[in-house]
C-alpha positions in Angstrom: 9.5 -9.2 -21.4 9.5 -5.4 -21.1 7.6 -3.6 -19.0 6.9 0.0 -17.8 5.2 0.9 -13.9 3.6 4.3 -13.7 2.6 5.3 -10.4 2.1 8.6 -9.0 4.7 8.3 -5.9 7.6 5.5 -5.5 10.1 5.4 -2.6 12.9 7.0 -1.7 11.9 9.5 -4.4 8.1 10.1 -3.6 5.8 8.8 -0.9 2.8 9.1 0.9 2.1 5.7 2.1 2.4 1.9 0.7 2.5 2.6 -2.8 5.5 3.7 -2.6 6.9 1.0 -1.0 5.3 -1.2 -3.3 7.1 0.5 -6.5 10.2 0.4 -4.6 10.0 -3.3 -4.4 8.1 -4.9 -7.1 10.1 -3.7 -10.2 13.3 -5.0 -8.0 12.1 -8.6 -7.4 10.8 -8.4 -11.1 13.9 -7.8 -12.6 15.2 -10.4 -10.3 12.8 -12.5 -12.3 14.0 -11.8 -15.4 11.8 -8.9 -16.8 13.0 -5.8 -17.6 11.1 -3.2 -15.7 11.6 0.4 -16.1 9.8 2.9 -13.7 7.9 6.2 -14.4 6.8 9.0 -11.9 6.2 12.8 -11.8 9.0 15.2 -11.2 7.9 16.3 -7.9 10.2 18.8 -6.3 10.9 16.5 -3.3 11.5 13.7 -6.1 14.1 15.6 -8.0 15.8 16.8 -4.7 16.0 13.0 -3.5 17.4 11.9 -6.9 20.5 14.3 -6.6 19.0 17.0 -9.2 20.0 15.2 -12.2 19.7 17.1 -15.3 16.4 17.4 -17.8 16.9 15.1 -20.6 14.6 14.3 -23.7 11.8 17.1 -24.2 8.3 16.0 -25.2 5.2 18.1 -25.3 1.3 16.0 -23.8 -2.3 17.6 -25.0 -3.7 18.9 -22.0 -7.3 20.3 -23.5 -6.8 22.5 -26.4 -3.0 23.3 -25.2 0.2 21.6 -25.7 2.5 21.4 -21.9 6.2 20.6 -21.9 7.9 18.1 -20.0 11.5 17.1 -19.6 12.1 13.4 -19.1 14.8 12.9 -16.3 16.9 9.9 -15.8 17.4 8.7 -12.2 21.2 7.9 -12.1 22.1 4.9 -9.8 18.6 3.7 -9.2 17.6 -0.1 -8.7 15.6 -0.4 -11.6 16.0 2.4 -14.1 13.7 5.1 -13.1 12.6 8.1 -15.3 10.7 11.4 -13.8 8.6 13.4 -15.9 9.6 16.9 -14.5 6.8 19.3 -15.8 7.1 22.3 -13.2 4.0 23.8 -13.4 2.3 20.6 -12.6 4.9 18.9 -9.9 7.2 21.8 -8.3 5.5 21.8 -5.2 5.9 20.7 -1.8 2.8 18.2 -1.8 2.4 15.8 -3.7 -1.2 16.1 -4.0 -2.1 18.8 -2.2 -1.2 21.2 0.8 -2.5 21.4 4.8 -5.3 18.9 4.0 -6.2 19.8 0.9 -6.2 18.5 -2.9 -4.4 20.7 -5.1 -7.2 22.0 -7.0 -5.6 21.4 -10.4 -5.3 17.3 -9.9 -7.8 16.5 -12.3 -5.2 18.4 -14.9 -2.0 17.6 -13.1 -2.8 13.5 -13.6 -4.3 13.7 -16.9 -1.2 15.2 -18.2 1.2 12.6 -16.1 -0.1 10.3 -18.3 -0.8 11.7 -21.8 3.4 13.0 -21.2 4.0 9.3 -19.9 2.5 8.0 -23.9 4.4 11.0 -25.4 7.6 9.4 -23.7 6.9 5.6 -24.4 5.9 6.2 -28.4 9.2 8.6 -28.5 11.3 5.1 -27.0 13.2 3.2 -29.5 10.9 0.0 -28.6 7.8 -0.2 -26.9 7.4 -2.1 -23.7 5.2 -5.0 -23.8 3.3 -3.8 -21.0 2.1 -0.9 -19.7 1.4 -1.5 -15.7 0.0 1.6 -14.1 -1.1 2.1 -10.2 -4.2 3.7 -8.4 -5.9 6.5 -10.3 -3.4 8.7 -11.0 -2.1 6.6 -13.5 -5.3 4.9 -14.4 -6.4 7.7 -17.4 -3.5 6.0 -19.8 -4.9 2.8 -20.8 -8.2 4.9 -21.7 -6.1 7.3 -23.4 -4.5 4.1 -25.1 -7.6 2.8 -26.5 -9.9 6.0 -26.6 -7.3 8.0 -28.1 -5.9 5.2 -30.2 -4.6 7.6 -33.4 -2.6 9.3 -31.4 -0.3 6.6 -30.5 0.4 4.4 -33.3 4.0 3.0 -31.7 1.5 2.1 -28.9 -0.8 -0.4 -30.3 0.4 -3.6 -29.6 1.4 -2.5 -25.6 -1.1 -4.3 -23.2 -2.3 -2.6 -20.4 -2.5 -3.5 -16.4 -3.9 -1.8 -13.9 -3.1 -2.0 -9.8 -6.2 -1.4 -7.6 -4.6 -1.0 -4.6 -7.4 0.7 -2.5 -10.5 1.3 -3.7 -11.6 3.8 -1.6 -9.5 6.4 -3.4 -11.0 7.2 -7.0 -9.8 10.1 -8.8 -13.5 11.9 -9.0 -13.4 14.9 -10.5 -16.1 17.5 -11.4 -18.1 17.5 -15.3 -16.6 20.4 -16.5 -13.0 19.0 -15.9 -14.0 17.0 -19.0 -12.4 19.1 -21.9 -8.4 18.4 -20.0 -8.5 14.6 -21.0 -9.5 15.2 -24.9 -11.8 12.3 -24.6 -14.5 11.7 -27.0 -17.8 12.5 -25.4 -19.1 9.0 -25.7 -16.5 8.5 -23.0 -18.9 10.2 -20.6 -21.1 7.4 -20.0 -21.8 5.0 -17.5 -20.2 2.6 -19.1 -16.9 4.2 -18.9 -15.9 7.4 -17.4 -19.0 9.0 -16.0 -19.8 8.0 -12.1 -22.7 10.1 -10.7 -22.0 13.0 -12.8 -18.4 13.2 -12.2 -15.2 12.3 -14.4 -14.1 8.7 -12.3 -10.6 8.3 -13.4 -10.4 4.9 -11.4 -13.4 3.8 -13.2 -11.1 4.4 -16.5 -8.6 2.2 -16.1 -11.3 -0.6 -14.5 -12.9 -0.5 -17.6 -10.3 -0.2 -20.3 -7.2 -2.2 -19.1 -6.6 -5.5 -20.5 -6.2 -6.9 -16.6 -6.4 -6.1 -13.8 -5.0 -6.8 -10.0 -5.5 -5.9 -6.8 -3.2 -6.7 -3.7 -4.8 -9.9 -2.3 -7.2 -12.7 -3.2 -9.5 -11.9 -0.2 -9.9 -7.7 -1.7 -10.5 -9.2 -5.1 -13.4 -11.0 -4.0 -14.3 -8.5 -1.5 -14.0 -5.6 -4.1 -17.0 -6.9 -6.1 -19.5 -6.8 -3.5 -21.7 -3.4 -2.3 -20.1 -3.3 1.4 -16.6 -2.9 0.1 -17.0 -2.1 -3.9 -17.2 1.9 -2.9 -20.2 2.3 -5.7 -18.0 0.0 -8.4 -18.7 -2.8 -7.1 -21.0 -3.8 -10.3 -18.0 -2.4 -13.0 -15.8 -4.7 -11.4 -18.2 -7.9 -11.3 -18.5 -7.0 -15.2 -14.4 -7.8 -15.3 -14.2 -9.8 -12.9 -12.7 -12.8 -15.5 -10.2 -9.6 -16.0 -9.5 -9.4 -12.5 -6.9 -11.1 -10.0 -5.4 -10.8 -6.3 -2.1 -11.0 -5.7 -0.8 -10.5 -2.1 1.6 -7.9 -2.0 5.3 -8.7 -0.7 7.3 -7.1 2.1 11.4 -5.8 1.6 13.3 -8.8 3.5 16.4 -6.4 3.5 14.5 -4.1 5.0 12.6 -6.0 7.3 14.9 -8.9 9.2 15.2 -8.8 12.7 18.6 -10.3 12.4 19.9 -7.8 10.8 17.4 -4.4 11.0 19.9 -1.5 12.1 17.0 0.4 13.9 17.0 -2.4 17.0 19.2 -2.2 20.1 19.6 -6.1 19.4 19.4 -8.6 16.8 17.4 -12.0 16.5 16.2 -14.3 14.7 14.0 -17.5 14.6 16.5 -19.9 16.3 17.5 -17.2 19.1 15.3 -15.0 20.4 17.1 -13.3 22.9 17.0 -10.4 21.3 13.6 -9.6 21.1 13.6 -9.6 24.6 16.2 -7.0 24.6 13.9 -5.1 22.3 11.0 -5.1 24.3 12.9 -3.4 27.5 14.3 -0.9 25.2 11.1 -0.1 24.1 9.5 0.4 27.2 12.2 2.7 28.7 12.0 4.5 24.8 8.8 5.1 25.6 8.8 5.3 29.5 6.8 2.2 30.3 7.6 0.1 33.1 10.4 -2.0 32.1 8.8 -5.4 32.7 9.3 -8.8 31.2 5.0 -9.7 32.2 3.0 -7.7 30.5 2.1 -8.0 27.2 2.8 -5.3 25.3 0.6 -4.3 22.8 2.1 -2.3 19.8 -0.1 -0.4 17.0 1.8 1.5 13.8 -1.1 3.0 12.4 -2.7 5.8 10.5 -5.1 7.1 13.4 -8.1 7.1 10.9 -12.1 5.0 11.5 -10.7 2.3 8.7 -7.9 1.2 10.4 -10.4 0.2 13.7 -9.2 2.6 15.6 -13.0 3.0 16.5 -12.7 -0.1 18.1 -9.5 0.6 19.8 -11.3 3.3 21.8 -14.0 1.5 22.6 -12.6 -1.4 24.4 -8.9 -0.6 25.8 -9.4 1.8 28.7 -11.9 -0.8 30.0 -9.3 -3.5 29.2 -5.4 -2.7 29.6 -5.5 -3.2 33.2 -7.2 -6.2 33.7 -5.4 -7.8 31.6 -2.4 -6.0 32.5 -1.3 -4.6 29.5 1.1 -2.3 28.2 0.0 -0.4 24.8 2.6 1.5 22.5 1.4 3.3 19.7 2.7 5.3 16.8 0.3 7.0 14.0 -0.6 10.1 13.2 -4.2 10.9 11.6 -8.0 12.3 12.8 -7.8 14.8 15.1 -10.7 12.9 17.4 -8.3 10.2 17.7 -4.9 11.4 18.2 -7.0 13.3 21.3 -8.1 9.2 22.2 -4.4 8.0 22.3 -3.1 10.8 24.0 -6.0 10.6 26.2 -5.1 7.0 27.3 -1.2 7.6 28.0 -2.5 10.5 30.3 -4.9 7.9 32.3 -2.4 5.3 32.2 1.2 6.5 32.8 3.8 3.5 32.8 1.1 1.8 30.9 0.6 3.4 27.8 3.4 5.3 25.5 2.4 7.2 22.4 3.9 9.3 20.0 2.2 11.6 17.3 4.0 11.5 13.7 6.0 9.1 11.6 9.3 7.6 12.7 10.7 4.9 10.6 13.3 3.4 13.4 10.4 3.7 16.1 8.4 1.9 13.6 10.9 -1.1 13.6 11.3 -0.8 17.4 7.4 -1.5 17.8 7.2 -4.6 15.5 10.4 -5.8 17.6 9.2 -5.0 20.7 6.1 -5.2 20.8 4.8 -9.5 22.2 1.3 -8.5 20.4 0.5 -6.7 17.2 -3.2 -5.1 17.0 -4.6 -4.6 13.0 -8.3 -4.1 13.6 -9.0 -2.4 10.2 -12.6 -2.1 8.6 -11.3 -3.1 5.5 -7.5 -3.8 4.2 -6.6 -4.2 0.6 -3.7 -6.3 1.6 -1.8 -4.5 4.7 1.9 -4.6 5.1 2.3 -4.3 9.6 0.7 -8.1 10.0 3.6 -9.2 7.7 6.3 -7.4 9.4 4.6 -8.4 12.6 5.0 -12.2 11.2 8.6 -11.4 10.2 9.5 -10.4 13.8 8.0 -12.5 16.0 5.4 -10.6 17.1 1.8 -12.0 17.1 -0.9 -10.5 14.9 -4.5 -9.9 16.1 -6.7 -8.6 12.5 -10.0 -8.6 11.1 -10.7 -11.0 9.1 -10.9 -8.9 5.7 -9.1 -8.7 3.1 -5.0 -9.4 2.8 -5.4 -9.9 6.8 -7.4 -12.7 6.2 -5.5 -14.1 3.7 -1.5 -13.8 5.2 -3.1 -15.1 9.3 -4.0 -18.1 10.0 -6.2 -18.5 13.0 -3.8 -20.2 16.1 -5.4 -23.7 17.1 -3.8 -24.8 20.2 -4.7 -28.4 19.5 -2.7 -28.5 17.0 0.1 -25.9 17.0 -1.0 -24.7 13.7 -1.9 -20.8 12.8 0.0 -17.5 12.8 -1.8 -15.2 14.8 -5.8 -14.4 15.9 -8.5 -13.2 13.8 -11.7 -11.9 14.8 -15.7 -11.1 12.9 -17.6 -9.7 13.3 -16.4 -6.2 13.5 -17.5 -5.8 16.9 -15.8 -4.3 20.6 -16.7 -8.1 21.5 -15.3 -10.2 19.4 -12.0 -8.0 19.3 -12.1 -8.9 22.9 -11.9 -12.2 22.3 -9.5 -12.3 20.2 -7.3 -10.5 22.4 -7.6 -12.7 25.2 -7.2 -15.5 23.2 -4.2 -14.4 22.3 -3.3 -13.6 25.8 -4.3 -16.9 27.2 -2.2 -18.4 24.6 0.7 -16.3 26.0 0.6 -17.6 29.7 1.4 -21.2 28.0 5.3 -20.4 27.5 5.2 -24.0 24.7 2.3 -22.7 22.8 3.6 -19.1 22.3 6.9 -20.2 21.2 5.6 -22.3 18.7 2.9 -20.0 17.6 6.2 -17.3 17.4 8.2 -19.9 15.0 4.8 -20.7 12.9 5.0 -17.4 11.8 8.7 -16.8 11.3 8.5 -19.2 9.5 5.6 -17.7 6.5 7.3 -16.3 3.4 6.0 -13.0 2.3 9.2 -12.1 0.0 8.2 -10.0 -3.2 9.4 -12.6 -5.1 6.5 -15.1 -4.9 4.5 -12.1 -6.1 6.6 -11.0 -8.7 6.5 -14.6 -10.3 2.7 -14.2 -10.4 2.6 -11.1 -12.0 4.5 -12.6 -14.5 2.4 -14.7 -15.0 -0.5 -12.0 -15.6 1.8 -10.5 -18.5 2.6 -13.4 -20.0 -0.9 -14.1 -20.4 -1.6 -10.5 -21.6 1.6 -10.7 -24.4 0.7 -14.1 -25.3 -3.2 -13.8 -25.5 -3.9 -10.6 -26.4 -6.3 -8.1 -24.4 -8.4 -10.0 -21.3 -11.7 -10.3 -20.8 
């Protein structure tokens, strides 16, 4: 089984957020499981810098409208998985990935078509095709349309089956009408029933439409996905595939993420001594000048500071809450403006109570999910989420939203019966966040409970490789079937 991932960004040689981490880890525990995966991404000028500069290889020209662009296909030496980046530098030498100070590069409509019409150019140039072609978000999602709307051009191509990752809806790839002409597309193409979305190019709504399956990162989003509240106007493409469609929860690096043996902790645990985490917790709270205090509860959030990941909610009901509950809170993110100004607001009315910090730190990250007794996810909506799972992983106790992958990797703790993992709450309400909270909290005071509540979710495996088998399973159905539904 052979199979190519093209994605737009994968770690330690692109990223923006979790899709990079996904690519880093995926195409490892796949190989792991006996397919060979090779990965494909632009040759961003960060990208190249982080590979060591290796040097251009194979050229190949991609149509981009009525011209033909170069690109050099570069090898990543010494990568996990072999890794090629398509280093075109009039598309990718540039600091941003996709764009600068806040703002979309105004050529990505042209910078993504041609990723993928130079990705084709590359796979038809190969000595063998792979057997599937499994591309990510919508910056890859144009080359299965280009596959079977532009099915001449690629002869070498026609038996490759195509898959495509939805990993979060709310980011489409909508470009204006007159960006048509780049993607030398047909013009029956620019319909509603493929490409055309309110007037605008959709390149989402490509690869939706004309992949031979698709996934998205848990059952609950798949579902989810398909209705108005969380189908982002697709909601009815996706109900038309949805025998096409299927969610598999996404994974989480177990050599990255171990508390026994994470180098970014002051100490080291595990699930049969946690002594450690205790250690963890007073580091963190001198890190980030909090009373150093075994009591409290310490609340941790790793977070971008945006309205889907509920930090709406978080405003509305901590102040009123952290000290009668007595409370610590410990925050890192970074995001809107309005609520950067909220955290920073509540370390200033609550010094030795609150610590926040403004940015991305990967070690501080690890810290929190050590230190932290409580975890807070109270996103809107989730495609699958990756903090509950480390959260799990460490001992530390989730509170969610019932939505999407947080509903599917918590179980709701029942202290009758020791079962469950963490605390979920719905509606999406102040209210019934603050319940869940001080259920949580009442669970704590019961020294028994906790503990085994702790161990219940040490004890969940969220390893890639119970993924990867199941995405095996979705190209074996693809190479053994033919196209899906």
């Amino acid at each position: 089984m052979r199979v190519v991932m093209l994605a737009s960004e994968v770690y330690p040689y692109a990223k923006t957020g979790g899709l990079a981490d996904v690519l880093a880890a995926l195409p490892r525990a796949l190989a792991g499981a006996g397919v060979e995966v090779t990965v494909c991404a632009p040759g961003y000028r960060t990208a190249l810098r982080a590979a060591g500069g290796p040097p251009p290889g194979m050229r190949l020209h991609a149509p981009v409208g009525s011209r033909m662009e170069p690109a050099d296909v570069v090898r990543v030496p010494g990568a996990p998985v072999p890794t090629v980046l398509l280093r075109a530098d009039r598309y990718f030498d540039r600091d941003g990935l996709y764009g600068e100070g806040g703002r979309d590069w105004p050529d990505n409509a042209e910078r993504f078509a041609f990723f993928c019409r130079a990705a084709l150019e590359w796979l038809r140039a190969a000595a063998e095709p792979p057997d599937v072609l499994h591309v990510h978000e919508w910056q890859s999602a144009l080359a299965p349309a280009f596959l079977r709307g532009t099915a001449e051009l690629y002869p070498e191509l026609a038996r490759v089956r195509t898959v495509l990752t939805l990993h979060n809806l709310a980011y489409q790839g909508r470009f204006p009408a007159d960006q048509w002409h780049l993607l030398n597309l047909d013009a029956r193409y620019f319909v509603p029933e493929f490409l055309e979305f309110h007037g605008e190019i959709n390149y989402l709504k490509a690869g939706i439409v004309l992949a031979d399956a698709l996934t998205t990162v848990s059952p609950r989003y798949a579902a989810e996905i398909q209705t108005p509240a969380f189908g982002e106007g697709l909601d009815g493409v996706l109900r038309a595939r949805r025998a096409a469609l299927r969610g598999i929860l996404n994974g989480i690096d177990d050599g990255v993420w171990n508390p026994a043996t994470d180098p970014h902790l002051p100490a080291r645990y595990d699930a049969h001594d946690l002594a450690g985490k205790a250690r963890c917790k007073q580091a963190l709270q001198a890190e980030l000048g909090l009373a150093v205090r075994d009591d409290p509860p310490l609340l941790g959030v790793v977070s971008r500071l945006a309205e889907q990941k509920g930090l709406d909610l978080l405003a509305a009901t901590l102040p009123g809450a952290l000290e009668p509950l007595d409370a610590q809170l410990a925050v890192l993110g970074s995001g809107d403006e309005r609520y950067e100004h909220s955290v920073r607001g509540l370390a200033a009315r609550f010094p030795g109570r609150v610590g926040v910090r403004i940015g991305f730190d990967e070690g501080l990250a690890h810290r929190i999910e050590a230190g932290a007794d409580v975890f807070l996810m109270p996103s809107r909506f989730e495609p699958c989420g990756l903090n509950q799972l480390y959260s799990l992983r460490y001992g530390t106790v989730p509170i969610v939203h019932a939505t999407g992958g947080l509903d599917d990797s918590v179980a709701e703790f029942d202290p009758a019966t020791g079962a469950g993992t963490g605390f979920k709450f719905t509606p999406y309400t102040p209210a019934a966040f603050l319940a869940a909270l001080e259920r949580a909290l009442r669970t704590r005071r019961d020294s028994a409970l906790w503990a085994r509540l702790i161990a219940n979710g040490m004890a969940q495996d969220f390893s890639w490789s119970r993924a990867a088998a199941a995405y095996r399973a979705v190209y074996e159905t693809l190479v053994g079937g033919g196209a899906g539904a």
